[in-house]
PDB file of N, CA, C and O in Angstrom:
ATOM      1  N   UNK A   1      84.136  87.160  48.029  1.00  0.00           N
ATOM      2  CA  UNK A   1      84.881  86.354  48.963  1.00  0.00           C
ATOM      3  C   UNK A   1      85.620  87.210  49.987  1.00  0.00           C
ATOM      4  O   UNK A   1      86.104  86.769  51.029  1.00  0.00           O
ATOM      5  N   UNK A   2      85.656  88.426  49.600  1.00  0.00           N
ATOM      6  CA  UNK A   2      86.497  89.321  50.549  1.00  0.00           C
ATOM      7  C   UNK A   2      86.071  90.600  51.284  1.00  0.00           C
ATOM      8  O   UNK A   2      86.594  91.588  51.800  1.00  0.00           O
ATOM      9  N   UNK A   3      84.199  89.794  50.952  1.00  0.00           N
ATOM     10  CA  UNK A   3      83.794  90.567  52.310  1.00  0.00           C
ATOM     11  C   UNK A   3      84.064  90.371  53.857  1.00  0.00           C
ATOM     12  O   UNK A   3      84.197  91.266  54.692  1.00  0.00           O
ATOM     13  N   UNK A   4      84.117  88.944  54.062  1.00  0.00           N
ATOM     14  CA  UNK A   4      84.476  88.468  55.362  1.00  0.00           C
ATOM     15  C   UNK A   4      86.031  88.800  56.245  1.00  0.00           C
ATOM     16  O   UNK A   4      86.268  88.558  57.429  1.00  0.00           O
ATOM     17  N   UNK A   5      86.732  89.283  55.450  1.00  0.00           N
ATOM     18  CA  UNK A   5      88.317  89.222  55.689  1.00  0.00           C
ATOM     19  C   UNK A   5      88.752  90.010  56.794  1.00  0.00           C
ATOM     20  O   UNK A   5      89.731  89.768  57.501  1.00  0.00           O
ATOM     21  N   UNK A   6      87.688  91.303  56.932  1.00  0.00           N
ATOM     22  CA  UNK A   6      87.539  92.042  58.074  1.00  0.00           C
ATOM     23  C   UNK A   6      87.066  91.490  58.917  1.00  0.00           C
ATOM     24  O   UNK A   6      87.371  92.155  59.907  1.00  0.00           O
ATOM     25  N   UNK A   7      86.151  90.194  59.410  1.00  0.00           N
ATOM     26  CA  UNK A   7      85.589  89.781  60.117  1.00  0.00           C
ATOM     27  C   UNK A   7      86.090  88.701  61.010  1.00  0.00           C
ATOM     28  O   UNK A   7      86.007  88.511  62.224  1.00  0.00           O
ATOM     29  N   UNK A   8      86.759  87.910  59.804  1.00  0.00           N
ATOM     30  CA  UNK A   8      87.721  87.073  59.972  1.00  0.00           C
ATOM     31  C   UNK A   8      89.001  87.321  60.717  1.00  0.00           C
ATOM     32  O   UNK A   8      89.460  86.439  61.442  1.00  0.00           O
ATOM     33  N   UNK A   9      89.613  88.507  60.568  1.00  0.00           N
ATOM     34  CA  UNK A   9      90.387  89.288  61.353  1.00  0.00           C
ATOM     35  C   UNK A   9      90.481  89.262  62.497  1.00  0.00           C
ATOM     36  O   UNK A   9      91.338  88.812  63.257  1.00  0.00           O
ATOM     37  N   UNK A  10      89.114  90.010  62.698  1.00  0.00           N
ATOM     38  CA  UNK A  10      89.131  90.400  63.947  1.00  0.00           C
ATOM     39  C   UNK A  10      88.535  89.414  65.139  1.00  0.00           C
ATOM     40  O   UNK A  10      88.310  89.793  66.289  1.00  0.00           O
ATOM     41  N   UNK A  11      88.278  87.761  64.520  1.00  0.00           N
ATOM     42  CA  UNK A  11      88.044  87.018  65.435  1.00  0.00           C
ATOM     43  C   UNK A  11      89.032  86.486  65.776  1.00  0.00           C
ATOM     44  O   UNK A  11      89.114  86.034  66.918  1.00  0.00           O
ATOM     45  N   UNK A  12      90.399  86.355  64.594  1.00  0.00           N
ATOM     46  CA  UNK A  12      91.834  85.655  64.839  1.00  0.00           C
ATOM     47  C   UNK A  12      92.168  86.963  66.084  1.00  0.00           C
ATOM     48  O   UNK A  12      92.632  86.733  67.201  1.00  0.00           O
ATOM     49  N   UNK A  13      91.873  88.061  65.654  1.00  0.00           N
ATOM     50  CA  UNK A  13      92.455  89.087  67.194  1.00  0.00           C
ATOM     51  C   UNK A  13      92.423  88.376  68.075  1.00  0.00           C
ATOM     52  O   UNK A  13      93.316  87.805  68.701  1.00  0.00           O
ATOM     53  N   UNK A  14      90.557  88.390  68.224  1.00  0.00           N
ATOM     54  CA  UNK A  14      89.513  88.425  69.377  1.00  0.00           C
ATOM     55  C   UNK A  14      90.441  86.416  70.531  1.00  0.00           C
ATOM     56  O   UNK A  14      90.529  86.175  71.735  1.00  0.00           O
ATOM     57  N   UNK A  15      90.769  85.768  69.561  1.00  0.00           N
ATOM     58  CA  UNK A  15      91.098  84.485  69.834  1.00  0.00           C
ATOM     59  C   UNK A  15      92.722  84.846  70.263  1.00  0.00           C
ATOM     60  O   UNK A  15      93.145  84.509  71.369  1.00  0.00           O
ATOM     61  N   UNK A  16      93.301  85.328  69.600  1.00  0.00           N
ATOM     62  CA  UNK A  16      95.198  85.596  70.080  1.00  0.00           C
ATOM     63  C   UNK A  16      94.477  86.184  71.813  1.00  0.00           C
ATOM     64  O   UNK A  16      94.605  85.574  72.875  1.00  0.00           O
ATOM     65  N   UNK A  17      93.725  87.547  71.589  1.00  0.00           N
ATOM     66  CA  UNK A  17      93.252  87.698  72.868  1.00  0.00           C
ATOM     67  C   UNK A  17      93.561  87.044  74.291  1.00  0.00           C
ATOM     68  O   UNK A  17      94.312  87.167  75.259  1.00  0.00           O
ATOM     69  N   UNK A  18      92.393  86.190  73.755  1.00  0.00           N
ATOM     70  CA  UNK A  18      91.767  85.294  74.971  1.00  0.00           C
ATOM     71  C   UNK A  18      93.087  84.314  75.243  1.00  0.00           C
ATOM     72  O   UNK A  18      93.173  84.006  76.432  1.00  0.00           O
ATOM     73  N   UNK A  19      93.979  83.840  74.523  1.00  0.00           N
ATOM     74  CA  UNK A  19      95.244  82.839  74.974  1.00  0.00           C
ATOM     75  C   UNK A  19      95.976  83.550  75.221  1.00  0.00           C
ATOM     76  O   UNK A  19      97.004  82.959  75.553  1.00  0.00           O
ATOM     77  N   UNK A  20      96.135  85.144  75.288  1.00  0.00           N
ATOM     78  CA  UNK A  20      96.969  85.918  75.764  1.00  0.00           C
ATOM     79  C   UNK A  20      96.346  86.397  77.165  1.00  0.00           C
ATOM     80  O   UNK A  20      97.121  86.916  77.968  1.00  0.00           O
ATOM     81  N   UNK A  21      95.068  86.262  77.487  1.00  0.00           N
ATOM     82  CA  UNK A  21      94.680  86.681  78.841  1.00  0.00           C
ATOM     83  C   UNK A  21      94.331  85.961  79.689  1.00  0.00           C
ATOM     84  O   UNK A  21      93.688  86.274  80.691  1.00  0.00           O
ATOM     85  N   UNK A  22      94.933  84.314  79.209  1.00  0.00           N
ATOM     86  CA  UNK A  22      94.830  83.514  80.051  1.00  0.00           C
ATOM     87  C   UNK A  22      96.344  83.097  80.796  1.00  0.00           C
ATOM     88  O   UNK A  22      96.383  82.359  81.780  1.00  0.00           O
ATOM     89  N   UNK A  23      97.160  83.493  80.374  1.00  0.00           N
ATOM     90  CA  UNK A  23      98.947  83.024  80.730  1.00  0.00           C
ATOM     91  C   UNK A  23      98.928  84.458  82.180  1.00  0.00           C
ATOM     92  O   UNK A  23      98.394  85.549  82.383  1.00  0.00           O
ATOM     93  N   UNK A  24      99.970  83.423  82.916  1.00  0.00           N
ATOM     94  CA  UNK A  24     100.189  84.316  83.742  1.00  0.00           C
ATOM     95  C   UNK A  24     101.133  85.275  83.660  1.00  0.00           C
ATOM     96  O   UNK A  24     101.985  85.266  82.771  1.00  0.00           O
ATOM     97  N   UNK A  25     101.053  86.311  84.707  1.00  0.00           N
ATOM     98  CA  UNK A  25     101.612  87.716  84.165  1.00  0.00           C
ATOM     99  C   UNK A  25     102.970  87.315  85.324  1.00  0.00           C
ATOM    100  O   UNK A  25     104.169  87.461  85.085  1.00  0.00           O
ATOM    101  N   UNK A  26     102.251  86.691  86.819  1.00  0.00           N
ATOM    102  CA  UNK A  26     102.955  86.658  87.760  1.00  0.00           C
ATOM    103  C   UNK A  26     102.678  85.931  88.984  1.00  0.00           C
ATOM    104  O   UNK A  26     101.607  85.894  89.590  1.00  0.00           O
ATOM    105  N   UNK A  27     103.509  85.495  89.205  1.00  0.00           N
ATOM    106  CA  UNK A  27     103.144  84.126  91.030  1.00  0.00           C
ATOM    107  C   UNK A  27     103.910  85.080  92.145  1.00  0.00           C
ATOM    108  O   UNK A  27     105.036  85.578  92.166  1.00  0.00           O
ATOM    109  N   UNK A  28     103.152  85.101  92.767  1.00  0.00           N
ATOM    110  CA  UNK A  28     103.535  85.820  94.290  1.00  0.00           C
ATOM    111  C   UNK A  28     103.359  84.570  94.908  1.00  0.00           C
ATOM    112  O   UNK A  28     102.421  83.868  94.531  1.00  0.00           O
ATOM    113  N   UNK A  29     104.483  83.987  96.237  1.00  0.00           N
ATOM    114  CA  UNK A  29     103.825  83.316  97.151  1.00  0.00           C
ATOM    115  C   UNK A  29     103.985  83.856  98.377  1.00  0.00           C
ATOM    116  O   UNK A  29     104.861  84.721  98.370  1.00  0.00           O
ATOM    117  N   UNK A  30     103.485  83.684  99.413  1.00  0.00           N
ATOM    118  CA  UNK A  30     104.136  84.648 101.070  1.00  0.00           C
ATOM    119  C   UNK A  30     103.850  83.435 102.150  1.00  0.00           C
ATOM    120  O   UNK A  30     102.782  83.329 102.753  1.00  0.00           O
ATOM    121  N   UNK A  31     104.825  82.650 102.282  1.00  0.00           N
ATOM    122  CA  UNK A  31     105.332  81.751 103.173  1.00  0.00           C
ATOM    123  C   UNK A  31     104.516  81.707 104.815  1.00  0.00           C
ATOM    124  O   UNK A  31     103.981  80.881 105.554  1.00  0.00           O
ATOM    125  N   UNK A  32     104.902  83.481 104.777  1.00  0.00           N
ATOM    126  CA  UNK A  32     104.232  83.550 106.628  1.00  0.00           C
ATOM    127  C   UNK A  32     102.830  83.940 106.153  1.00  0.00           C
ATOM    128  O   UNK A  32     102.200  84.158 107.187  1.00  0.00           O
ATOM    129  N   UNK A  33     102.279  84.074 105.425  1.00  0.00           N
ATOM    130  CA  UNK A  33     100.508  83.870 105.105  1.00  0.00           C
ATOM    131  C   UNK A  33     100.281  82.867 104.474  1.00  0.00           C
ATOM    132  O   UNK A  33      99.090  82.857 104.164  1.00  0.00           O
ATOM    133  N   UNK A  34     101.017  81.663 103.973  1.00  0.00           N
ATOM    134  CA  UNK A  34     100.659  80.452 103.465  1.00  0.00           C
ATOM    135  C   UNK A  34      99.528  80.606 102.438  1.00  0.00           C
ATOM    136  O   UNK A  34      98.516  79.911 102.348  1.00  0.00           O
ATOM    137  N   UNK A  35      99.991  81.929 101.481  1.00  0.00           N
ATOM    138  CA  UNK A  35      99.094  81.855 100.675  1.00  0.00           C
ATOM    139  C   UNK A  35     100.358  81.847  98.793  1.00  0.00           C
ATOM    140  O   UNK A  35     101.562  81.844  98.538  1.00  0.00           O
ATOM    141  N   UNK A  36      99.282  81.847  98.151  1.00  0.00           N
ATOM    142  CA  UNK A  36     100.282  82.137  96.450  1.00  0.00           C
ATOM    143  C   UNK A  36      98.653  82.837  95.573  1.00  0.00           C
ATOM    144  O   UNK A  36      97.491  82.437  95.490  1.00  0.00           O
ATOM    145  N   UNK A  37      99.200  83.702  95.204  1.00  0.00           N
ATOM    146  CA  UNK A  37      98.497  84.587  94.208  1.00  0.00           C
ATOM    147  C   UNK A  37      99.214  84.682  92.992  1.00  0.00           C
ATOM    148  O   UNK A  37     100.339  85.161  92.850  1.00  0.00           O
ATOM    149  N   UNK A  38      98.109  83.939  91.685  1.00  0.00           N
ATOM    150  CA  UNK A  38      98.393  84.082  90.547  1.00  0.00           C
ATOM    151  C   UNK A  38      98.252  85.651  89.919  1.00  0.00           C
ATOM    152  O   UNK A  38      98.050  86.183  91.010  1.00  0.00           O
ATOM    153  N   UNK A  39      98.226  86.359  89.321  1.00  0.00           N
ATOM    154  CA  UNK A  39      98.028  87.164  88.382  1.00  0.00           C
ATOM    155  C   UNK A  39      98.177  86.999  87.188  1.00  0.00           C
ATOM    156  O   UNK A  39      99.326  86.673  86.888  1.00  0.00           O
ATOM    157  N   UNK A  40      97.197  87.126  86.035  1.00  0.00           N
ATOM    158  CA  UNK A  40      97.009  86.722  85.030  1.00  0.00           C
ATOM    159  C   UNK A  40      97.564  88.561  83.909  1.00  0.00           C
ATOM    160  O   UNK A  40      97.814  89.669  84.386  1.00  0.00           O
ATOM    161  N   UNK A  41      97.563  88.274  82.929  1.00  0.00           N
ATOM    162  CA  UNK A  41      97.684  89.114  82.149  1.00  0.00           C
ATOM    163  C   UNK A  41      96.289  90.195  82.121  1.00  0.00           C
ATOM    164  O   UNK A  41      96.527  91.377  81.873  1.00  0.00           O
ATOM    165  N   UNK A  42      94.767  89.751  82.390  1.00  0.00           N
ATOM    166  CA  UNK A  42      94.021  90.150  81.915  1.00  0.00           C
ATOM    167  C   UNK A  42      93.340  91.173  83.376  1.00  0.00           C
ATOM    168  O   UNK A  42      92.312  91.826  83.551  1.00  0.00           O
ATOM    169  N   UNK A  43      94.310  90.919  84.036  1.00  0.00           N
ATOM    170  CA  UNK A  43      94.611  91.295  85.789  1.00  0.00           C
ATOM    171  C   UNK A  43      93.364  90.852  86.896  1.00  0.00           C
ATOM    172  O   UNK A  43      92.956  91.347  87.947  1.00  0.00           O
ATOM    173  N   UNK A  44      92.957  89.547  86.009  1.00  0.00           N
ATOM    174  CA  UNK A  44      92.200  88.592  87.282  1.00  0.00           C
ATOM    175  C   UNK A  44      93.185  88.293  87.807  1.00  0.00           C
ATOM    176  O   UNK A  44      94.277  88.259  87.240  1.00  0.00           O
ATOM    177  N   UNK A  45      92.844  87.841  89.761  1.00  0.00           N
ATOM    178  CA  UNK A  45      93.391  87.639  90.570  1.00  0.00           C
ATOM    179  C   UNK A  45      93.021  86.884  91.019  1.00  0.00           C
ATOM    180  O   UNK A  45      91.797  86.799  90.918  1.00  0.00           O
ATOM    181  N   UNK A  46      93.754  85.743  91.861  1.00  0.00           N
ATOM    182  CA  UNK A  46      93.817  84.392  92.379  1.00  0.00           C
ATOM    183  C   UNK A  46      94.366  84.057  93.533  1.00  0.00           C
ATOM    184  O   UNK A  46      95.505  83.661  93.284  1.00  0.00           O
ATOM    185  N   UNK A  47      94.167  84.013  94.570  1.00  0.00           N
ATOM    186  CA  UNK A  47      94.782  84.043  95.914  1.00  0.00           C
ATOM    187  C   UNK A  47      94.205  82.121  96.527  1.00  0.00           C
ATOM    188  O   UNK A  47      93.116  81.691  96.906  1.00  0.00           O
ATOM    189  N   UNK A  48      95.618  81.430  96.337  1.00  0.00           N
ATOM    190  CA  UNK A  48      95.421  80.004  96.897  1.00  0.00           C
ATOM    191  C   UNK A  48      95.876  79.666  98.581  1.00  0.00           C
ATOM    192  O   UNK A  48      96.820  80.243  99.121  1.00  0.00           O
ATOM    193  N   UNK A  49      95.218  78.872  99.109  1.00  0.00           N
ATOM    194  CA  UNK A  49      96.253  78.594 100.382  1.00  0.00           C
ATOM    195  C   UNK A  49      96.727  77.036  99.840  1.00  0.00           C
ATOM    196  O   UNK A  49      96.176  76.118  99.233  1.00  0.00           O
ATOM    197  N   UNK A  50      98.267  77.328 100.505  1.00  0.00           N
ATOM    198  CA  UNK A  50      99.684  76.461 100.262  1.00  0.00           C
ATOM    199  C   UNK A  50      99.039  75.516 100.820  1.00  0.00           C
ATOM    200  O   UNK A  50      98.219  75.067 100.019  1.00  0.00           O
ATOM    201  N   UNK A  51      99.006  74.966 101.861  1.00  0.00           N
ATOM    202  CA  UNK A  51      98.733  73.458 102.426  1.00  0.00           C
ATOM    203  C   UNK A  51      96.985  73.339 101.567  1.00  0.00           C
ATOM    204  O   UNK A  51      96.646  72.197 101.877  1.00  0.00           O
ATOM    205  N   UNK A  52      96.239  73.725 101.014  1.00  0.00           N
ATOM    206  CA  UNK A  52      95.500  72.512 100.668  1.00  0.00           C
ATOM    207  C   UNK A  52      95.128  72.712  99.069  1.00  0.00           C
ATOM    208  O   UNK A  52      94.450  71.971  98.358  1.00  0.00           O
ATOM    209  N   UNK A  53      95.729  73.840  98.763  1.00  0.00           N
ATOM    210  CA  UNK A  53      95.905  74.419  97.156  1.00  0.00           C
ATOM    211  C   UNK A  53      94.283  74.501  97.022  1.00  0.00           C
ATOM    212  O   UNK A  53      93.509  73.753  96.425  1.00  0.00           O
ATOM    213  N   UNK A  54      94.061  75.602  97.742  1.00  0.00           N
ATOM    214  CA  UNK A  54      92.127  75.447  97.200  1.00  0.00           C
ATOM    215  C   UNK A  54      91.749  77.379  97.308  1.00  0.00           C
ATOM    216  O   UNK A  54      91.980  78.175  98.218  1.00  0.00           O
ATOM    217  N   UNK A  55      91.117  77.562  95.984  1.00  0.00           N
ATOM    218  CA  UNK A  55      91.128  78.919  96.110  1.00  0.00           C
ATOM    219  C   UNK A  55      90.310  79.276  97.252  1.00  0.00           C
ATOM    220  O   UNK A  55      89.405  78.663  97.818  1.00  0.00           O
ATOM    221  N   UNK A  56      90.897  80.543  97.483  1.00  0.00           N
ATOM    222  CA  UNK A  56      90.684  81.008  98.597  1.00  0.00           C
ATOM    223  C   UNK A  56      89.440  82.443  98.261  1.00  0.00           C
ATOM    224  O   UNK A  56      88.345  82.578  98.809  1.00  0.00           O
ATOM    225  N   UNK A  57      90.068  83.359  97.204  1.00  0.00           N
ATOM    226  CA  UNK A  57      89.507  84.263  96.782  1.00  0.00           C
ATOM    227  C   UNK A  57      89.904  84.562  95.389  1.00  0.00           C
ATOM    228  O   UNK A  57      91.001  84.139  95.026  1.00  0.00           O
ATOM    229  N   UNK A  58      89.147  85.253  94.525  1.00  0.00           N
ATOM    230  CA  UNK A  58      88.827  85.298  93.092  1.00  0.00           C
ATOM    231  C   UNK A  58      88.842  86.730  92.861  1.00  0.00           C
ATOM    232  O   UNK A  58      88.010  87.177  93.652  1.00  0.00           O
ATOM    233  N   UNK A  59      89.437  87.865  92.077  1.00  0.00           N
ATOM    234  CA  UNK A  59      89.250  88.878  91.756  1.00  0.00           C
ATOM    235  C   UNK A  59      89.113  88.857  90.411  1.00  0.00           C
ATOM    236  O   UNK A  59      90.047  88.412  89.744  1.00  0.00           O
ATOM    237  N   UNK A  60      87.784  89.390  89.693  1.00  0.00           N
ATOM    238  CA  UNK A  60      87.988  89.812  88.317  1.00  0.00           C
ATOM    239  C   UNK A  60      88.522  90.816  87.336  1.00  0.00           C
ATOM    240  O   UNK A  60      88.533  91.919  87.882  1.00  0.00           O
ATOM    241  N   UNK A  61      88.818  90.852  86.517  1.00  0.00           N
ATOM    242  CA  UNK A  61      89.710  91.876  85.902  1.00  0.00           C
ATOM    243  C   UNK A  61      89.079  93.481  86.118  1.00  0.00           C
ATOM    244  O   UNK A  61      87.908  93.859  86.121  1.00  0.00           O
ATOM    245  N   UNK A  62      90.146  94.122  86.265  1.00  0.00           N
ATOM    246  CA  UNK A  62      89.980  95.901  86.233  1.00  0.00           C
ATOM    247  C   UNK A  62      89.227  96.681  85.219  1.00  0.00           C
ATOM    248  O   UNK A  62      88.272  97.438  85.044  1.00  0.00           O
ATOM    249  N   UNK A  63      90.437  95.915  84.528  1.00  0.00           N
ATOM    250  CA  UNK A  63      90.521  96.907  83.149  1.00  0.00           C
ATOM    251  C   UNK A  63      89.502  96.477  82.184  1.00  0.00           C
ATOM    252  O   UNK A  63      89.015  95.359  82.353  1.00  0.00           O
ATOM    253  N   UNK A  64      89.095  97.216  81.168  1.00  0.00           N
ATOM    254  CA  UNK A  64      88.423  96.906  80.064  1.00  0.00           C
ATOM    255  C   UNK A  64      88.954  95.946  78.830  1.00  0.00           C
ATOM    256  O   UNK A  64      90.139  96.004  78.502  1.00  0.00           O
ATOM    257  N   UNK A  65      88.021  95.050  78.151  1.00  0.00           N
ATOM    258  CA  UNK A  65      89.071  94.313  77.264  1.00  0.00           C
ATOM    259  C   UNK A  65      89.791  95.508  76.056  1.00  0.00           C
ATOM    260  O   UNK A  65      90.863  95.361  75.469  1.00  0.00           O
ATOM    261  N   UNK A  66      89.014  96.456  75.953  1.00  0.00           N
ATOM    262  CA  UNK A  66      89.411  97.381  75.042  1.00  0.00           C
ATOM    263  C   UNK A  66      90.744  97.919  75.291  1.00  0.00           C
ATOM    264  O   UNK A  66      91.645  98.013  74.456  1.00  0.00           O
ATOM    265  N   UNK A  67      90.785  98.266  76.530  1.00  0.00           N
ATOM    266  CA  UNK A  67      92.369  98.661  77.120  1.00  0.00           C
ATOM    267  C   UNK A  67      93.520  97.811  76.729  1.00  0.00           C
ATOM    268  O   UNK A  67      94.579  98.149  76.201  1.00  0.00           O
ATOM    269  N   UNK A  68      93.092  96.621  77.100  1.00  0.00           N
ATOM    270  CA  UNK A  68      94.226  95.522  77.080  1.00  0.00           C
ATOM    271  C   UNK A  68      94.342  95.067  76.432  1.00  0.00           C
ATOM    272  O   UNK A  68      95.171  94.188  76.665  1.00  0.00           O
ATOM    273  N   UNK A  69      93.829  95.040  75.119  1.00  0.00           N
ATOM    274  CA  UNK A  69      93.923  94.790  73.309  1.00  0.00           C
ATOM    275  C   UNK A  69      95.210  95.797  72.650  1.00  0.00           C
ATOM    276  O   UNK A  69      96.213  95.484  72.009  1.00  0.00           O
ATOM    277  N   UNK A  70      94.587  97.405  73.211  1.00  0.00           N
ATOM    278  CA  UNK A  70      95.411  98.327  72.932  1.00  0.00           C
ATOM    279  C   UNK A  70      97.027  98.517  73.591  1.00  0.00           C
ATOM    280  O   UNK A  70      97.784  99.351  73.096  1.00  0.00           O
ATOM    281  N   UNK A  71      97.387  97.780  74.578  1.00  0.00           N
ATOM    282  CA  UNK A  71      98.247  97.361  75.779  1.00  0.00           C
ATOM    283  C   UNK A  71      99.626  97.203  75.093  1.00  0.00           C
ATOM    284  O   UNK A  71      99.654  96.665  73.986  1.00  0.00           O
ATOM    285  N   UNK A  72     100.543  97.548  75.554  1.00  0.00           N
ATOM    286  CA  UNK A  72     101.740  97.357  74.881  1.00  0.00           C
ATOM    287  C   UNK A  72     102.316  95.307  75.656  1.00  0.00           C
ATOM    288  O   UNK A  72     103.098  94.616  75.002  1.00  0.00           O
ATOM    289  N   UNK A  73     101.911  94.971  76.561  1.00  0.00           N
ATOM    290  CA  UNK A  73     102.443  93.911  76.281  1.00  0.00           C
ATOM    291  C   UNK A  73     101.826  92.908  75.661  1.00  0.00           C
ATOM    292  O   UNK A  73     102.227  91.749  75.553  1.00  0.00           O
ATOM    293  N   UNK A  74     100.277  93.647  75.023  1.00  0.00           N
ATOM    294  CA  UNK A  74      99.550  92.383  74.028  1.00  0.00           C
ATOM    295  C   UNK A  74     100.219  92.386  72.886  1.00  0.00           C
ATOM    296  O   UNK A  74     100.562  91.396  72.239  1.00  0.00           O
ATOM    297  N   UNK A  75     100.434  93.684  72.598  1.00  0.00           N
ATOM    298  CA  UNK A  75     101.269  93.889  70.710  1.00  0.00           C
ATOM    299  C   UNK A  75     102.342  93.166  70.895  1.00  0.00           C
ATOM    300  O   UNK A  75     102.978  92.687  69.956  1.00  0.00           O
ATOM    301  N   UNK A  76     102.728  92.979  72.432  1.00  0.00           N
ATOM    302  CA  UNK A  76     104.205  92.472  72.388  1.00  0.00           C
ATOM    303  C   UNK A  76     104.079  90.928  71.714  1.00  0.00           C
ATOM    304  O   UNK A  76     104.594  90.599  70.645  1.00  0.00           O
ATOM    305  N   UNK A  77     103.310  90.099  72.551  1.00  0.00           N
ATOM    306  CA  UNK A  77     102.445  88.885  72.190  1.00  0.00           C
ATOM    307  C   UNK A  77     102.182  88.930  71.049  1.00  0.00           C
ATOM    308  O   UNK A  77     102.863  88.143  70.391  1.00  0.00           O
ATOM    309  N   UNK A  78     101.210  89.733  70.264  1.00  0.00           N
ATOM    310  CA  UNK A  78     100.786  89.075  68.847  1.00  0.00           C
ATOM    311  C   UNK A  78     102.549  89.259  68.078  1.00  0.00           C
ATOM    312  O   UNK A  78     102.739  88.486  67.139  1.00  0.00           O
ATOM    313  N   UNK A  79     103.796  90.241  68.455  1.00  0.00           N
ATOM    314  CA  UNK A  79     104.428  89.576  67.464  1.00  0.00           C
ATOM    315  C   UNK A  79     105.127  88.625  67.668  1.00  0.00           C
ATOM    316  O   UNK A  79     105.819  88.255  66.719  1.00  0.00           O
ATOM    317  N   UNK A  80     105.238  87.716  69.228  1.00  0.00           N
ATOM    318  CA  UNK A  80     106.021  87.046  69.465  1.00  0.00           C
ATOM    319  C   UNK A  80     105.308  85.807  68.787  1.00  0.00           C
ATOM    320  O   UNK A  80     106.072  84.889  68.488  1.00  0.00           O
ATOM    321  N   UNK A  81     104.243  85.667  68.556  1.00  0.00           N
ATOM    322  CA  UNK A  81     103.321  84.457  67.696  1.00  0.00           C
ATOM    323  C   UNK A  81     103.505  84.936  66.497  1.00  0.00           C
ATOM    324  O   UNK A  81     103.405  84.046  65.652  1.00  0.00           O
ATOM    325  N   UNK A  82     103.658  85.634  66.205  1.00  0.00           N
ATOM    326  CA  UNK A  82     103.763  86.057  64.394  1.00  0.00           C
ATOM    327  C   UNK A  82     102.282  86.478  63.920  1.00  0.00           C
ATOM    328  O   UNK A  82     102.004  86.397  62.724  1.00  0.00           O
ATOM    329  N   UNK A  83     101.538  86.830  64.652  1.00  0.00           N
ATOM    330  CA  UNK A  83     100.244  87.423  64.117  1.00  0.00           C
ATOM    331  C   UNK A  83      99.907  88.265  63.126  1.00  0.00           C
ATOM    332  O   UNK A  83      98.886  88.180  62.444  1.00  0.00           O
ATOM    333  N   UNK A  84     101.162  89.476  62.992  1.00  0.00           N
ATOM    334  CA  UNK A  84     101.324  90.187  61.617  1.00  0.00           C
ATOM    335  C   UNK A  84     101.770  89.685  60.748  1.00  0.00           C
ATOM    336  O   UNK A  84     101.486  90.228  59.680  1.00  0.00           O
ATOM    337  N   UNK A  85     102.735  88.354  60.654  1.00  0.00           N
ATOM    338  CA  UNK A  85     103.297  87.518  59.722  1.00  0.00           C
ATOM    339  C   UNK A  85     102.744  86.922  58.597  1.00  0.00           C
ATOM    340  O   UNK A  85     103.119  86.939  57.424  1.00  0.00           O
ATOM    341  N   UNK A  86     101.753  86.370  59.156  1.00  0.00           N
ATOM    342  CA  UNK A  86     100.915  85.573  58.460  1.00  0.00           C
ATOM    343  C   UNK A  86     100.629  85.799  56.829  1.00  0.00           C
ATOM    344  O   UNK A  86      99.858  85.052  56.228  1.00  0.00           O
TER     345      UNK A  86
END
């Protein structure tokens, strides 16, 4: 029964992950460019225009997921959920 436990693990990671690289990191808006750029944790980028809220442009992430697993504000995340708790 406790072959899987490693496996199991590392999909509860793989899942804290992904709801951690979907929250935003940060909202920029700039008034005299009538634009707002999301930034996400996973450092996709999102650039909207204000009057009709319709993306404008899309950047995908930089970094590797490997990086940002290892990341000090993901560890920060898994303990603010209690992920080591469990």
């Amino acid at each position: 029964m406790t072959e899987f436990t490693n496996a199991v693990e590392k999909q509860k990671g793989l899942q804290a992950y992904e709801l951690w690289a979907q929250q935003i990191k940060s909202y920029e808006g700039d008034c005299w460019k009538g634009i707002r750029t999301k930034i996400y944790n996973d450092g996709r980028k999102e650039v909207y225009d204000m009057k009709t809220n319709a993306l404008i442009e899309g950047e995908p992430r930089k970094t590797r997921r490997r990086d940002l697993i290892n990341s000090n504000s993901f560890v920060k995340f898994l303990n603010q959920i209690g992920f080591y708790n469990e």
